[in-house]
N, C-alpha and C positions, 0 to 999 in steps of 0.2 A: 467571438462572443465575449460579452464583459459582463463579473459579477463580483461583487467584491466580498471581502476575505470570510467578512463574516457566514453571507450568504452561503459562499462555496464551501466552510467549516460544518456548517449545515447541513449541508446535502451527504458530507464524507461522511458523518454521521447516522445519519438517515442508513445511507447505501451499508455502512458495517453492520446496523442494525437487522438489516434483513440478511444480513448471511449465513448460512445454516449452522445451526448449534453447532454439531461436532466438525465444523469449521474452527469456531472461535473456544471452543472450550478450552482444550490446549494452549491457548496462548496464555503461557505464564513469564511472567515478568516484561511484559511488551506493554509500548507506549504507542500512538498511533496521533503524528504530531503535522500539522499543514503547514508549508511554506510556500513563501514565492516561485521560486525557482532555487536549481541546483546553483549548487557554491560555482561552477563554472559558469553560470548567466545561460545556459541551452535551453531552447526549448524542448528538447529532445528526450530526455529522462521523463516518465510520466511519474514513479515512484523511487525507493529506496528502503530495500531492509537492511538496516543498519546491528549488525550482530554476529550470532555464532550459533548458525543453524543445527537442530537437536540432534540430527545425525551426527555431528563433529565436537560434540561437549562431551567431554570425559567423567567431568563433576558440575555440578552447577550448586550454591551455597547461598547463604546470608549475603550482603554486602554487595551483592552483585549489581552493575548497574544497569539498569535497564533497555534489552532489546530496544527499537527504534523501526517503526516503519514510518515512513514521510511519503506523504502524498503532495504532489508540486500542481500548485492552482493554475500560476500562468500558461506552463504545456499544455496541458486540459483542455482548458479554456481556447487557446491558438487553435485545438485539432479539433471542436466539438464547434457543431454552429445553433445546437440546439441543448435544450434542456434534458431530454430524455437521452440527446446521446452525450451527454456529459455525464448523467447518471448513468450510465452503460460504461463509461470507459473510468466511473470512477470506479466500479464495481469490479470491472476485470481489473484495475491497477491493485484493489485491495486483494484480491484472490492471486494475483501473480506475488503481491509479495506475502504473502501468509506462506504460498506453498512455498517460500524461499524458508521459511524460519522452519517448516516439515524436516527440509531438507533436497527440497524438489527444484533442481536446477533448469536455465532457460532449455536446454534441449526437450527434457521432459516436457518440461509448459508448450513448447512450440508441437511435443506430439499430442501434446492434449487440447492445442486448440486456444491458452492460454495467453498466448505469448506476441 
């Protein structure tokens, strides 16, 4: 499938848009940022929370800089050959990494159906 960055910025959007309030309520100090692909060139990674999930903060303050979830266009795009299931596996990459910043590890996600 090909769509380029904008387009696919678009739709990331869209899809976090529709995810249930007390999904996203909770996310403080989170950025939610598109790239190409991971720093290793794989198409294998479909996302990345980059941070210090709320189970494991001690204190969390001013100055802090902010969480990081990254959605990777080009693995998307390689495993999706349609629009709807690109919007499908955007939706579960944003739901596997949100429950990463919970605190909800891949074991969990994998019993949940997430993973």
């Amino acid at each position: 499938m090909d769509m380029d960055a904008a387009a696919f910025e678009a739709l990331v959007i869209d899809e976090l848009d529709q995810l249930p309030d007390d999904m996203v309520e909770g996310l403080e100090n989170v950025v939610f940022v598109v790239e190409a692909r991971p720093e290793d060139g794989s198409l294998d990674l479909l996302g990345l929370y980059d941070g210090l999930a709320l189970t494991d903060r001690t204190q969390y303050g001013m100055g802090e800089l902010p969480d990081r979830i990254v959605v990777y266009r080009e693995p998307h795009l390689a495993q999706c050959e349609t629009e709807e299931d690109l919007r499908d596996e955007i939706h579960t990459t944003l739901v596997h990494e949100i429950a990463h910043f919970y605190g909800i590890d891949d074991a969990q996600l994998h019993e949940m159906g997430w993973a």
